[in-house]
C-alpha positions as CSV (number, residue, x, y, z in Angstrom):
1,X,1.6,-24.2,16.8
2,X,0.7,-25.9,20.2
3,X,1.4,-24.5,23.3
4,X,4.6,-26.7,24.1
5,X,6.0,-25.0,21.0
6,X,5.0,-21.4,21.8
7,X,6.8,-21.6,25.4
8,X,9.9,-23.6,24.4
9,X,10.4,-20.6,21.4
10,X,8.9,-17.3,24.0
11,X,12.7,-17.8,26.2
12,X,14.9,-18.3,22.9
13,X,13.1,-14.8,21.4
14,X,14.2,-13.3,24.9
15,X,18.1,-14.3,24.2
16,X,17.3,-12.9,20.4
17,X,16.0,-9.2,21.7
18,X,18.8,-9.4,24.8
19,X,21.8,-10.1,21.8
20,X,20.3,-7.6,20.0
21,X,20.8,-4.8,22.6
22,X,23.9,-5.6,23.8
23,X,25.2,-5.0,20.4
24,X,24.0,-1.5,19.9
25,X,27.1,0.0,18.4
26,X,27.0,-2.1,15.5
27,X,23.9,-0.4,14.6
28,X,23.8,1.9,11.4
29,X,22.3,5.6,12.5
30,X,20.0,7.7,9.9
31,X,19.9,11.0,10.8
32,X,16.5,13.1,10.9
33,X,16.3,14.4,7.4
34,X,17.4,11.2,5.6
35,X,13.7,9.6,7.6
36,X,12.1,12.8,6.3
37,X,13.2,12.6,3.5
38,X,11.7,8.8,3.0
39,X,8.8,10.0,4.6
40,X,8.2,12.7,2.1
41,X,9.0,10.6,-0.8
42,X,6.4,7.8,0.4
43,X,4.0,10.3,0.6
44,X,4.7,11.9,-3.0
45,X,4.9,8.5,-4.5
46,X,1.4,7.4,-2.6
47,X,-0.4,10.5,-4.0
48,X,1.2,9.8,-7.5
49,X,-0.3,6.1,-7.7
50,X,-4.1,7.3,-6.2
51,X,-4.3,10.3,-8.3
52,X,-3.4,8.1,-11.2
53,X,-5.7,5.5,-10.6
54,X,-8.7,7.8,-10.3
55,X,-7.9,9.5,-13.3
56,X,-7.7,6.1,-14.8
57,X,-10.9,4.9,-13.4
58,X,-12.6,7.7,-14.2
59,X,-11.6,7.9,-17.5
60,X,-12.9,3.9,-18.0
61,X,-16.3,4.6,-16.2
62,X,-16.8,8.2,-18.5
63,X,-16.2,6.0,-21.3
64,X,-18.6,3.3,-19.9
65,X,-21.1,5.4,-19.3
66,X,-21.1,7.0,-22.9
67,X,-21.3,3.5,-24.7
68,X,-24.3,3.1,-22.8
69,X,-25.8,6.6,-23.9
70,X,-25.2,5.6,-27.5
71,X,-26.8,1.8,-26.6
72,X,-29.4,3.4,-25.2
73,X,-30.4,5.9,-28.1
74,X,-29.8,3.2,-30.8
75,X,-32.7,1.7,-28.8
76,X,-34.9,4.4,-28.3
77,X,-34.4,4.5,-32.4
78,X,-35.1,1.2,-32.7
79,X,-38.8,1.3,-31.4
80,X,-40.0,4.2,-33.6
């Protein structure tokens, strides 16, 4: 966006945010439990998808790492 553009739209987002506060009462309120409520359940849901995907990981790399140990001794039985 050039410049031009940016100063013709910076006084129509002024009208935007000035509409918008004029018409407050239209405006839906959540009370304090229902927002910690979402808050607790974003947490809960956050911890659900990390904890799964390091149990998940680790559970790929442990099996990585034995198909290795199993390479690795067919190998060591190979050369005597």
């Amino acid at each position: 966006m050039t410049k031009k553009s940016l100063l013709a739209l910076f006084p129509l987002s002024l009208l935007a945010m000035a509409n918008a506060v004029e018409e407050k009462g239209l405006c839906y309120g959540v009370g304090s439990a229902t927002v910690a409520g979402i808050i607790f359940a974003d947490v809960a849901v956050t911890v659900l998808i990390v904890s799964t995907t390091y149990w998940y990981a680790s559970k790929r790399r442990q099996k990585k790492e034995n198909a290795d140990e199993v390479y690795m001794n067919v190998r060591a039985n190979c050369k005597t």
